[in-house]
N, C-alpha and C positions, 0 to 999 in steps of 0.2 A: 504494500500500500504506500504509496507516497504522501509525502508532507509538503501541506502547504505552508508558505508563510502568510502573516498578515488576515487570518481569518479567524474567527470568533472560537476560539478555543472549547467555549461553555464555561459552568460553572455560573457565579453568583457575578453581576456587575458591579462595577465598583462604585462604592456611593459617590454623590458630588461631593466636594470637598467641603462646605460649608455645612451639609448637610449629617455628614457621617456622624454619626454619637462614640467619640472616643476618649472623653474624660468619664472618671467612675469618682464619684463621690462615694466611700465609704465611714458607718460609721460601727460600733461595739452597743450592744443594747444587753439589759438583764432578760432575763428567759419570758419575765412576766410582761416588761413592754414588746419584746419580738410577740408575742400571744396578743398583746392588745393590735398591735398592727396587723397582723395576721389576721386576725377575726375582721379587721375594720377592710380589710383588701379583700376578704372572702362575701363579705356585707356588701362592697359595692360592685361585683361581679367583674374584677376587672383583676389583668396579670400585675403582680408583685409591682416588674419593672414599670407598666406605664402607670401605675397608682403611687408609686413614687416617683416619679417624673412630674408627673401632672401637681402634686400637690406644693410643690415649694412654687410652680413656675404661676399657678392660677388660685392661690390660698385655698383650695378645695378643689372635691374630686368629686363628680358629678357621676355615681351610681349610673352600673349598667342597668337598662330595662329587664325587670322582672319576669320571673317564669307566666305571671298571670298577665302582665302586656303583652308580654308575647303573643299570649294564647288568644286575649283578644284582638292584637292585629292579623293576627291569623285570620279569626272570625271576619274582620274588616274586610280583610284580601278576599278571602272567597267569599264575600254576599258581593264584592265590587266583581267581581269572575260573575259572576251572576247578572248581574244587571243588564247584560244583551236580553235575556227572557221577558223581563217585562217590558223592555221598549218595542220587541217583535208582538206581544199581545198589543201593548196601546197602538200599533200599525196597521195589527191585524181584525181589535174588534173595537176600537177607536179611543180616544182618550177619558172620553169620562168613565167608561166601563173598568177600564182600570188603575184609575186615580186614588182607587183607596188603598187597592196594593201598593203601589209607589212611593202614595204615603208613608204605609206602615212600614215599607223598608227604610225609606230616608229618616222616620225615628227612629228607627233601631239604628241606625249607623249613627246617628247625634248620638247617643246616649253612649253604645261604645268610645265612641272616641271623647266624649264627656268624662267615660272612665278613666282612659289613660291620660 
């Protein structure tokens, strides 16, 4: 097999210079604050590194969304995945006929997203 020069080897790109994260701030903790920080990184769903990253640079750390937002953006996505079916009824047997359904989905969706 021959070798080329000058072509993309692979591997990982190299970051831009400005951009790459190559200083480490380390510190020494007792067992019981490593535990407090720990629980407070596992509390807002978020990895070790960018929970402490984020906290000195923005005084706080803004909590990943929860297992139950989740669940109801999920709900969100699929009644929105949905919404071809009633604008083919309001097409097909006319708008007032199906006004009440359209309704009762667009309050359900206010209220979901009222939730989160």
């Amino acid at each position: 097999m021959e070798q080329q020069t000058g072509l993309n080897k692979g591997g990982r790109p190299k970051a831009v210079k400005d951009k790459a994260q190559t200083k480490i701030i380390s510190t020494r903790l007792t067992l019981a604050e490593w535990k407090t920080i720990m629980k407070r990184i596992t509390d807002a769903g978020k990895k070790p590194s960018h929970f402490l990253r984020e906290l000195p640079l923005h005084g706080k750390v803004v909590a990943a969304r929860t297992q139950e937002d989740r669940r109801q953006i999920r709900m969100l996505e699929g009644g929105c995945n949905n919404l071809n079916q009633p604008a083919k009824m309001a097409h097909q047997q006319g708008f007032p006929r199906t006004k009440g359904k359209i309704t009762d989905l667009l309050d359900e969706f206010n209220k979901i997203i009222a939730d989160i």
